[in-house]
DOSE-920442 format. One record per residue: residue in one letter; x, y, z of N, C-alpha, C in turn. Coordinates in steps of 0.001 Angstrom, whole numbers, padded with zeros to 6 digits, always signed. Layout:
aXYZXYZXYZ ...
//
This chain:
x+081857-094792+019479+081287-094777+018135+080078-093844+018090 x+079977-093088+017130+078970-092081+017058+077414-092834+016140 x+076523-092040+017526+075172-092939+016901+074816-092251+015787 x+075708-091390+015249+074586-090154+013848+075006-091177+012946 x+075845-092217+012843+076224-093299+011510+075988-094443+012104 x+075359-095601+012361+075252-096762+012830+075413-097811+011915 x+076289-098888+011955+077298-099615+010984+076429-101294+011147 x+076157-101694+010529+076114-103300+010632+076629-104132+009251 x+076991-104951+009209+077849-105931+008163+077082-107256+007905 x+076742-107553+006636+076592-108912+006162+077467-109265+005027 x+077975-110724+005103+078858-110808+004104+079634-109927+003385 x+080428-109424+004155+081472-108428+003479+080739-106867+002606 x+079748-106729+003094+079168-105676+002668+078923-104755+004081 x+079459-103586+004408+079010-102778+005085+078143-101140+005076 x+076800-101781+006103+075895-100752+005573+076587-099693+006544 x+076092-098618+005926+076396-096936+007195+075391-095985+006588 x+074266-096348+008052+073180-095739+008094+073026-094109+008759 x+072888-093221+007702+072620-091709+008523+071442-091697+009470 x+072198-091512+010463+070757-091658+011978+070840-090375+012606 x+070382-089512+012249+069972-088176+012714+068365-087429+012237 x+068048-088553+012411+066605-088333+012353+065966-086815+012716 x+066174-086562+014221+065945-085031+014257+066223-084034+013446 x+067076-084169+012556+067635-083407+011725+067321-083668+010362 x+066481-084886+010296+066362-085268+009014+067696-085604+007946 x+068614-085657+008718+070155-086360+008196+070400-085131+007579 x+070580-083927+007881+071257-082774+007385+072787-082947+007905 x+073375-082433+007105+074513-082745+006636+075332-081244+007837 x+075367-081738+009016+075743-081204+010081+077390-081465+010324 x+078459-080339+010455+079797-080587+010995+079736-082448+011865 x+078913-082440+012997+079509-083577+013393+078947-084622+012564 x+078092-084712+011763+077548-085979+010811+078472-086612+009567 x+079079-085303+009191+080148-085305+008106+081384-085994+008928 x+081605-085857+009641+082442-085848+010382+082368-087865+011103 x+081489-087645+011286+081199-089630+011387+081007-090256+010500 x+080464-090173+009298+080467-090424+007887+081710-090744+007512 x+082657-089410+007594+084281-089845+006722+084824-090623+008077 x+084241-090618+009083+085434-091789+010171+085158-092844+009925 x+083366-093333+009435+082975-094505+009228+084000-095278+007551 x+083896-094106+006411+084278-094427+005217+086021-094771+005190 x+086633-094082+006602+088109-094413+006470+088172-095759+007139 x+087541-096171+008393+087443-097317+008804+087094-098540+007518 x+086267-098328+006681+085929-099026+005768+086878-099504+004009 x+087635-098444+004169+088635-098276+003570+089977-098989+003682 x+089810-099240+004848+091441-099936+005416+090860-101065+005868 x+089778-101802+005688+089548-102960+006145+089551-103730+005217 x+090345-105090+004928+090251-106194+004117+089245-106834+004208 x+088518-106727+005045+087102-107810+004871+086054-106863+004461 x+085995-105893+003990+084919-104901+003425+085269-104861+002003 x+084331-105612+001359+084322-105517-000037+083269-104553-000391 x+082624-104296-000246+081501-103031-000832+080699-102124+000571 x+080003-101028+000018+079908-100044+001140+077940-099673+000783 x+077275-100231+001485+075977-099645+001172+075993-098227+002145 x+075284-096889+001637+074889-095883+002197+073467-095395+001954 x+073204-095818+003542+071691-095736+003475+071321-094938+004817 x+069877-094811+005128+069654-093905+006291+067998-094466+006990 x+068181-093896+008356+067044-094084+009349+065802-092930+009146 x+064990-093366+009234+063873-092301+009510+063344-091910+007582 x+062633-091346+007288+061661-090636+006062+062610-089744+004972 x+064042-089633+005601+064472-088320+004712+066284-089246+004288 x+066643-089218+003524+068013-089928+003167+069009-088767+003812 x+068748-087502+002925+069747-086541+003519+069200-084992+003025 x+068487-084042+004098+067893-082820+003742+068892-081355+003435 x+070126-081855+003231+071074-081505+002567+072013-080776+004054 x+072399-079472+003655+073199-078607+004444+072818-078102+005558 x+073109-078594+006521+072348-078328+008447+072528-076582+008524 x+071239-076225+007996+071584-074418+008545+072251-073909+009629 x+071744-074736+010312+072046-074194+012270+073424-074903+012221 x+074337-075679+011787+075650-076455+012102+076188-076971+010845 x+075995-075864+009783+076773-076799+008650+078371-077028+008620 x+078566-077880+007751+080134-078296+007899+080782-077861+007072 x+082337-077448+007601+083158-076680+006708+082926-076776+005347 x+082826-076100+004191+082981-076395+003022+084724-076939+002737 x+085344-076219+002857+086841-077001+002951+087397-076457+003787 x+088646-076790+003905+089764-075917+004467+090990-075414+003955 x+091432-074306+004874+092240-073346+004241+093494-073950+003618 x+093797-073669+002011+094867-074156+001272+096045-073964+002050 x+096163-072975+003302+097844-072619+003919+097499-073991+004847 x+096649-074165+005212+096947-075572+006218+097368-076966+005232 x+097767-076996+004035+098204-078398+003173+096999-078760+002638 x+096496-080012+002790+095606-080678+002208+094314-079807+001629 x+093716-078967+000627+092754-078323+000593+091409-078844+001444 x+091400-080056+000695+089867-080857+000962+090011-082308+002251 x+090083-081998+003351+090394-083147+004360+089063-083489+004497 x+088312-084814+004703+087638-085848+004644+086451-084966+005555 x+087029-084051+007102+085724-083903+007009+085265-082402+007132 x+085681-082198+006113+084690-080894+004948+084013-081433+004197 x+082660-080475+003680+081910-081104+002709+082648-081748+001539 x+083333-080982+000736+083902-081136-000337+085082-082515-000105 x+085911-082449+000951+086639-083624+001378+085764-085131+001562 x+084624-085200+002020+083866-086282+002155+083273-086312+000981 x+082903-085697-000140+082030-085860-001335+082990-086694-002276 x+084409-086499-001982+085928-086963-002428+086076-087958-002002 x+086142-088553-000691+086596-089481-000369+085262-090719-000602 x+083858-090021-001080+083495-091431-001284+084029-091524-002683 x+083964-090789-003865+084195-090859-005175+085567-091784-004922 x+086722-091576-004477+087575-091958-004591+088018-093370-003489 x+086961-093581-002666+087039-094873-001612+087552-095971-002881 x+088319-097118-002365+088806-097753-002979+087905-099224-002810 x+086858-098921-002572+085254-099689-002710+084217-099128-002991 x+083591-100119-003914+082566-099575-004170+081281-099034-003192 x+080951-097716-003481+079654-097358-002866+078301-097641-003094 x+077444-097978-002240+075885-098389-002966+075079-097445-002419 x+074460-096283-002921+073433-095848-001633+072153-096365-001962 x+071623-096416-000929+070026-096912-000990+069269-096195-000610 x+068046-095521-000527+067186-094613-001166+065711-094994-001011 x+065106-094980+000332+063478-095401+000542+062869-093635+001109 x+063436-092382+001207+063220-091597+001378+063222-090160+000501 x+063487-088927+001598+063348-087655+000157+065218-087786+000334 x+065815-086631-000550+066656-086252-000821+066632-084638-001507 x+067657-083971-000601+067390-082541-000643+069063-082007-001335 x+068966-081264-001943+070251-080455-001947+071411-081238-001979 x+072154-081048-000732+073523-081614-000394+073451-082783-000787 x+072112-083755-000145+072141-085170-000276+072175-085674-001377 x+071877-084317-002498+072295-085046-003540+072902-085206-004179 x+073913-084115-003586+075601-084428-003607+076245-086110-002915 x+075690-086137-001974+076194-087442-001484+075485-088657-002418 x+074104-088534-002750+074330-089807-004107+074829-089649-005218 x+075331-088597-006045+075756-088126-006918+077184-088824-006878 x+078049-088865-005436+079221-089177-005262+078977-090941-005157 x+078394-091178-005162+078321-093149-005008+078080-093602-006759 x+078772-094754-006193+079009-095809-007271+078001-095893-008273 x+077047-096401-007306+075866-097139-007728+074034-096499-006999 x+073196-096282-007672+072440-095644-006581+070810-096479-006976 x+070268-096653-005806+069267-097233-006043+067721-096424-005043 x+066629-096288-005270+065840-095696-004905+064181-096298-004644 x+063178-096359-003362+062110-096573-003509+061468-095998-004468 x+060524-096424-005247+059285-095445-006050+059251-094217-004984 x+059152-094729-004118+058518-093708-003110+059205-091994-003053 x+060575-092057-003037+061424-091529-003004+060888-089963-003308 x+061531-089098-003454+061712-087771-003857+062565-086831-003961 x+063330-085866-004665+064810-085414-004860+064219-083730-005141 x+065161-083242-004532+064875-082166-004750+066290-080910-004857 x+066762-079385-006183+067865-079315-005593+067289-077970-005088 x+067035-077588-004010+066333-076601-003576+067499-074864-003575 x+068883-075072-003318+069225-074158-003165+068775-072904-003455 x+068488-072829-004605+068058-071660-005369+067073-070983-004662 x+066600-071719-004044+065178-071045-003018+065791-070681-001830 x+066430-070833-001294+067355-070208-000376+068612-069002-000445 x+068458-068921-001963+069423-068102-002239+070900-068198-002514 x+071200-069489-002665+072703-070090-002684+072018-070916-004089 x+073622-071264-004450+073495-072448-005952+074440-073640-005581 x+073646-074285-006338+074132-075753-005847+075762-075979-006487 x+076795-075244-005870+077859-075418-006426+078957-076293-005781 x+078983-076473-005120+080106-077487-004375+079536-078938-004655 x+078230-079474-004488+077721-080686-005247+078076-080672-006366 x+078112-079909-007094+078244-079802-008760+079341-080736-009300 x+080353-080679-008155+081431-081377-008145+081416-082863-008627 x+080660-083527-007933+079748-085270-008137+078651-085200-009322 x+077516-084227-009105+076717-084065-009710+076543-083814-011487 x+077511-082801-012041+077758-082171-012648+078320-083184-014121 x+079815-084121-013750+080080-084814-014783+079169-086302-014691 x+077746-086473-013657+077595-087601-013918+075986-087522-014756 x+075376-086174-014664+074005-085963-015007+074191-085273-016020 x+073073-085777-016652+072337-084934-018652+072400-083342-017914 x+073288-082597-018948+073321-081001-018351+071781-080583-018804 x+071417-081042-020044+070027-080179-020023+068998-080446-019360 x+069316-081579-018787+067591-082204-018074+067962-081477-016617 x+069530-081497-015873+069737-081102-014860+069392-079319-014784 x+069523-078699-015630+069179-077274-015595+067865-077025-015447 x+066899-077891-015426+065563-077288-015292+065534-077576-013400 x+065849-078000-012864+065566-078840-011878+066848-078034-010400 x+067720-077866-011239+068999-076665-010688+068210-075187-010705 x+067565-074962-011452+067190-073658-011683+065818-073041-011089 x+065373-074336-010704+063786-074232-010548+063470-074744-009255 x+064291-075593-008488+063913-076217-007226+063263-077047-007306 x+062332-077591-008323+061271-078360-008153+061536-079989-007981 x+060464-080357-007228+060467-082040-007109+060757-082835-008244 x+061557-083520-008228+061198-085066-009480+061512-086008-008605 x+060355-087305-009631+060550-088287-008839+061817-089403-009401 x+061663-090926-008617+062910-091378-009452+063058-091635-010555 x+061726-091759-011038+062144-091768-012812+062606-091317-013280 x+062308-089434-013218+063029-088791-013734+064660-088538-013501 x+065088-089182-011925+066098-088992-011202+066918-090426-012430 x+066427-091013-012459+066987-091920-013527+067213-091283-015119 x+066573-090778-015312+066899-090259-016539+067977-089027-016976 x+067932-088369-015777+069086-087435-015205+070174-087866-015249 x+070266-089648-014984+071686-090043-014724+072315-089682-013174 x+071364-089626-012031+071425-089443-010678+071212-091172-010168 x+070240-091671-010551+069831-093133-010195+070446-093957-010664 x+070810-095447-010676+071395-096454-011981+069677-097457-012004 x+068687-097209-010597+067633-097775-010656+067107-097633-010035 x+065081-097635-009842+064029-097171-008870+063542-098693-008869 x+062967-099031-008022+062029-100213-007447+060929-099920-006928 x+059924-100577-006610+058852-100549-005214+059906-101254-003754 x+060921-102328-004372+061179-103085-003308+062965-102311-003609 x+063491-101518-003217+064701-101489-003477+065969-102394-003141 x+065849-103386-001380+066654-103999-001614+066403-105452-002691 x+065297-105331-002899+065209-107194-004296+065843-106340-005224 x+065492-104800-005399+066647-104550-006690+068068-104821-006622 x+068486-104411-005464+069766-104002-004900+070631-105641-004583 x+069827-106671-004138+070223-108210-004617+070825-108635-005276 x+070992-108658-006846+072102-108764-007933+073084-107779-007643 x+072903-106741-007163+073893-105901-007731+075310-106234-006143 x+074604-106383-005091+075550-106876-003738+076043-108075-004282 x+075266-108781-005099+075756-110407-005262+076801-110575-006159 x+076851-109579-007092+077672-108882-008256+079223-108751-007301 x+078924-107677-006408+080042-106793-005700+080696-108230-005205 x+079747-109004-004611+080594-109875-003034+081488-111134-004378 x+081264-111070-005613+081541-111944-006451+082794-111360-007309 x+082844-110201-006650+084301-109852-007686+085803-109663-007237 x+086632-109218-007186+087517-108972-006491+088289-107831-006462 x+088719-108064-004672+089205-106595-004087+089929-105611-005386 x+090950-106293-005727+091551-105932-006330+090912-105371-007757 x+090407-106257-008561+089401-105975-010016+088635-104593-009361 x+087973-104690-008593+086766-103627-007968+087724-102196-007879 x+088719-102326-007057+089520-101193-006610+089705-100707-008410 x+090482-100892-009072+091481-100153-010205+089871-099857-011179 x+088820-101090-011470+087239-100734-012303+086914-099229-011556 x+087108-099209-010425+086235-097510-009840+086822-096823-010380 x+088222-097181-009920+089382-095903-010744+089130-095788-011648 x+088930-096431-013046+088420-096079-014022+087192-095141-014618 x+086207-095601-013506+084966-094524-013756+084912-093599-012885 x+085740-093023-012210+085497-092188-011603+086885-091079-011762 x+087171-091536-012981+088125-090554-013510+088251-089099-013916 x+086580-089020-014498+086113-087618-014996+085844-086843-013916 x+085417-087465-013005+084567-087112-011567+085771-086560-010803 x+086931-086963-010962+087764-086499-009879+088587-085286-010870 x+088301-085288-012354+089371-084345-013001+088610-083213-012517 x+087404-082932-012324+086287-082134-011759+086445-081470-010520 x+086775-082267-009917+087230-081856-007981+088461-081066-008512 x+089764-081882-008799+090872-081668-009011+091131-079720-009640 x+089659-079627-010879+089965-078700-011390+089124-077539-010841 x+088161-077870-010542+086650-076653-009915+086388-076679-008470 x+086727-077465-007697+086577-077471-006419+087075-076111-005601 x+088493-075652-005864+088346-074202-004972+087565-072827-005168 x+087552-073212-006622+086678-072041-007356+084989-072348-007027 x+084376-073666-006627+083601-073747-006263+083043-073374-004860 x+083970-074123-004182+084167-073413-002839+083842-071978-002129 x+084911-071183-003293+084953-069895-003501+083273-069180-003062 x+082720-069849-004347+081366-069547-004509+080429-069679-003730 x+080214-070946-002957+079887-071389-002208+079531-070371-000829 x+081119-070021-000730+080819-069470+000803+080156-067752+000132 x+080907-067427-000496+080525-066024-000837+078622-065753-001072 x+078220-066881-001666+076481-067174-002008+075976-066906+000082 x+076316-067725+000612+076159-068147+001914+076189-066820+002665 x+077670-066010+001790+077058-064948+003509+076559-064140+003311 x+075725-063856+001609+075120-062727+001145+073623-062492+001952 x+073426-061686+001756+072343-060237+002315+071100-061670+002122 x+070815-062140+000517+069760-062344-000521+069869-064036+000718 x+071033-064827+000982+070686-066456+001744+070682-066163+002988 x+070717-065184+003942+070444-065150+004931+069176-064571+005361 x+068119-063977+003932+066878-063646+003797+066107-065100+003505 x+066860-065539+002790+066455-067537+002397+066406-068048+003076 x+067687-068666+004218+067593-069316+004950+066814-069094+006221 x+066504-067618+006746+065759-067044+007802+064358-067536+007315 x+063891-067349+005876+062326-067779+005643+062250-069244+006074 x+063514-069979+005429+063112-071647+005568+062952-071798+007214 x+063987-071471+007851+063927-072587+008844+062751-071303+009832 x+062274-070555+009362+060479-069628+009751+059302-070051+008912 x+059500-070903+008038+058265-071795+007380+058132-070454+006733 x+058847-069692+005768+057602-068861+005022+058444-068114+003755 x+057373-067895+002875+058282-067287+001699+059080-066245+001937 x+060244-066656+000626+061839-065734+001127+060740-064077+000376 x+061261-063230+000664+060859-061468+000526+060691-061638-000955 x+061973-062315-001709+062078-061918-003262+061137-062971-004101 x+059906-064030-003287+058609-064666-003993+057900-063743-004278 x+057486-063649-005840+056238-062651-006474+055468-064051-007088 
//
């Protein structure tokens, strides 16, 4: 079992904690990669009625691991476009897990990661918290998240924040339609809502997701290769490898005036 996801269970609720602390839970080939083994294990188990996704250490998820990021998808001649562990395949398979997702939220959230709450059920957050979609400062656009992100957030409040990089906190992450709620104490928030989950049934829960997560998947279904597309083409330009060389050198990209 891989320590970058560490699993514990109460009453039919299983948490899967991102533990890559060194990395600040960047969204690294092998992290993605224990994530969708943890979410298929969780998937085929009858005694898992709901799925909390939460994480170790100060940071939830600092998005796309520069030094080891993970496939965006894979190639349409191999069958399946989007297999579970590509970005785009795991952003899918939580939307579409046939349990509900909870993530929980006492840290920052960068980029990718906020593709991965974007893709959960239900999302809950410390005050403390902080979100950020930084791409743009690196020279790439947040397009393969867009996927989760896109049909679940206010387009106009999300364009200042897509366009600009800048911090908001969870309030505003609530008003976006990224949060369903902020706390000081997130799990006393998060209390009704597990007590809710462990009170309903497999069955009711399974076909209710299907329902809301209908728009969300006509989205994948329809923009995902064309996103993709984009994705990598942003990535191997001249302008993100001037971005990403400043970030992970602590210093402004050439094109800051």
């Amino acid at each position: 079992m891989s320590t970058l996801v560490s699993r514990t269970r109460a009453r039919a609720v299983e948490t899967l904690s991102l533990d890559a602390t060194d990395t600040r839970n960047a969204l690294s080939a092998a992290l993605v990669d224990a994530l969708s083994g943890a979410l298929t294990d969780c998937a085929k188990d009858p005694d898992v009625r709901a799925v909390v996704l939460t994480h170790t250490g100060t940071t939830f998820c600092a998005g796309a691991d520069l030094r080891d990021p993970p496939p965006l998808s894979a190639s349409l001649e191999r069958g399946d476009p989007h297999p579970p562990n590509t970005l785009v395949g795991l952003l899918r398979q939580i939307v579409e897990l046939p349990k509900p997702v909870v993530a929980r939220v006492t840290g920052h959230v960068r980029a990718g990661g906020l593709g991965l709450l974007a893709a959960c059920d239900i999302t809950a957050a410390a005050t403390t918290a902080t979100f950020a979609f930084t791409e743009v400062r690196i020279g790439v656009a947040p397009a393969v998240i867009s996927l989760p992100v896109m049909p679940r957030a206010d387009p106009r409040a999300l364009a200042r924040y897509y366009l600009t990089g800048e911090r908001f906190d969870p309030a505003e992450a609530v008003r976006l339609g990224l949060l369903t709620v902020t706390a000081d104490d997130v799990d006393e928030a998060l209390t009704p809502v597990l007590d809710g989950l462990r009170r309903s049934s497999p069955q009711a829960l399974a076909e209710t997701k299907r329902l809301l997560t209908a728009r969300v998947l006509e989205t994948f279904d329809r923009d995902a290769t064309a996103l993709t597309a984009l994705s990598a083409r942003l990535f191997s330009s001249p302008e993100a490898r001037e971005g990403m060389t400043a970030f992970l050198e602590r210093r402004d990209a050439a094109w800051v005036v």
